[in-house]
C-alpha positions in Angstrom: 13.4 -11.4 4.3 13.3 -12.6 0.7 10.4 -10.6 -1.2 10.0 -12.3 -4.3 7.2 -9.9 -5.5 6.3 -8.4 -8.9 5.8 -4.6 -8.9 2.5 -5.4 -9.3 1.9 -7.4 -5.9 4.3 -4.7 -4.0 2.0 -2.0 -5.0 -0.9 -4.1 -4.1 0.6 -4.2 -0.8 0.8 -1.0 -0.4 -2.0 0.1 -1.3 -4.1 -2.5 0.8 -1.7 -1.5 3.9 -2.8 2.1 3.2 -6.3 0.7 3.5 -6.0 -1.5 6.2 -4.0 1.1 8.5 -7.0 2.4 10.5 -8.5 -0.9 10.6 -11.5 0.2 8.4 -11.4 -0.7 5.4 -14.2 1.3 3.1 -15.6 -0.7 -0.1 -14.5 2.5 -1.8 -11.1 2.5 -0.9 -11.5 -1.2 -1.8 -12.8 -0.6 -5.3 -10.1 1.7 -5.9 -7.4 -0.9 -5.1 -9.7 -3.3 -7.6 -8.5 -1.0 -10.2 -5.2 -1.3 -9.8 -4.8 -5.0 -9.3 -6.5 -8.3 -10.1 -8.8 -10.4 -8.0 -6.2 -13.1 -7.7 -3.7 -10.6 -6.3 -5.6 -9.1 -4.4 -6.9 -11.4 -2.4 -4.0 -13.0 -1.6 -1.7 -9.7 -1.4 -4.9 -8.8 1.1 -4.5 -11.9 3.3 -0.6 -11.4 3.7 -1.2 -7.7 4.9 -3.9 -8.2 7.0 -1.6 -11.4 8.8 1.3 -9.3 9.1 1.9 -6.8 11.7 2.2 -3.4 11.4 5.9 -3.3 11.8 6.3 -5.8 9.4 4.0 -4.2 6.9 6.5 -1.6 6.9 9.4 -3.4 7.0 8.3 -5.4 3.9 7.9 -2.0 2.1 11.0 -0.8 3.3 12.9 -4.0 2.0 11.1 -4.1 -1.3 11.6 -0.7 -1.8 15.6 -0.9 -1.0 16.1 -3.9 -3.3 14.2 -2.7 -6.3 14.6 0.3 -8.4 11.9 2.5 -9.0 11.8 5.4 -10.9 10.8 8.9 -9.9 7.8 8.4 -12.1 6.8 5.1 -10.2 7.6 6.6 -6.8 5.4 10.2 -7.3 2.5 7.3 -9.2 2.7 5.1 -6.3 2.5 8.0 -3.3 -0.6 9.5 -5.7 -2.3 6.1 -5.3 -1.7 6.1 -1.6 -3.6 9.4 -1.1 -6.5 8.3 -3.9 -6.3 4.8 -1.2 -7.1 7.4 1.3 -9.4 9.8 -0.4 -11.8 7.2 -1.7 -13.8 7.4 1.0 -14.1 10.7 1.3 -12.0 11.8 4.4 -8.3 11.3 5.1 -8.5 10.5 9.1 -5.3 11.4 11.4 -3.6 7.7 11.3 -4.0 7.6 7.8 -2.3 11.2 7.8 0.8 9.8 9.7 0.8 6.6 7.4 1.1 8.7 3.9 4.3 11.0 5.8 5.9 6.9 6.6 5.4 6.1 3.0 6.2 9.1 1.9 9.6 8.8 4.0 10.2 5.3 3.1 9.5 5.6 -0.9 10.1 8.8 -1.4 
């Protein structure tokens, strides 16, 4: 799997996986990601998640995250995002709970 990503566009990914992982996707959680990203990137970051299972949403991350190096500053920035991904609409369901501990595992 060759990832040819920017930083940018992984953490896009992530971040729209996060949102995208209970199927729901709030205009909050949304708006949040907004902030991160640009339009451009996100929608077509979006597109690719939302195509892709979720095994290969995680294997993606997985990859990208072996064959990259991210500081502990970008790892601990990129997990925080995660939960804000999660708390922007205003309650963290159960498989968005077991989604941040796979992250968490796989970036961490």
């Amino acid at each position: 799997m060759n990832l040819d990503w920017t930083k940018k566009e992984f953490e896009a990914y992530v971040l729209l996986y996060a949102a995208h992982c209970n199927h729901i996707e709030d205009i909050e959680e949304q708006r949040f990601i907004r902030s991160k990203v640009d339009e451009k990137t996100f929608h077509r970051i979006h597109t690719e998640v939302v195509v892709d299972s979720d095994e290969i949403n995680l294997n993606k991350i997985q990859q990208y995250v072996s064959d990259n190096d991210f500081s502990e500053n970008e790892k601990e920035q990129l997990l925080r995002d995660v939960k804000n991904v999660f708390f922007a609409d205003g309650s963290v369901d159960f498989l968005e709970k077991k989604v941040y501990k796979i992250l968490k595992k796989i970036i961490g």
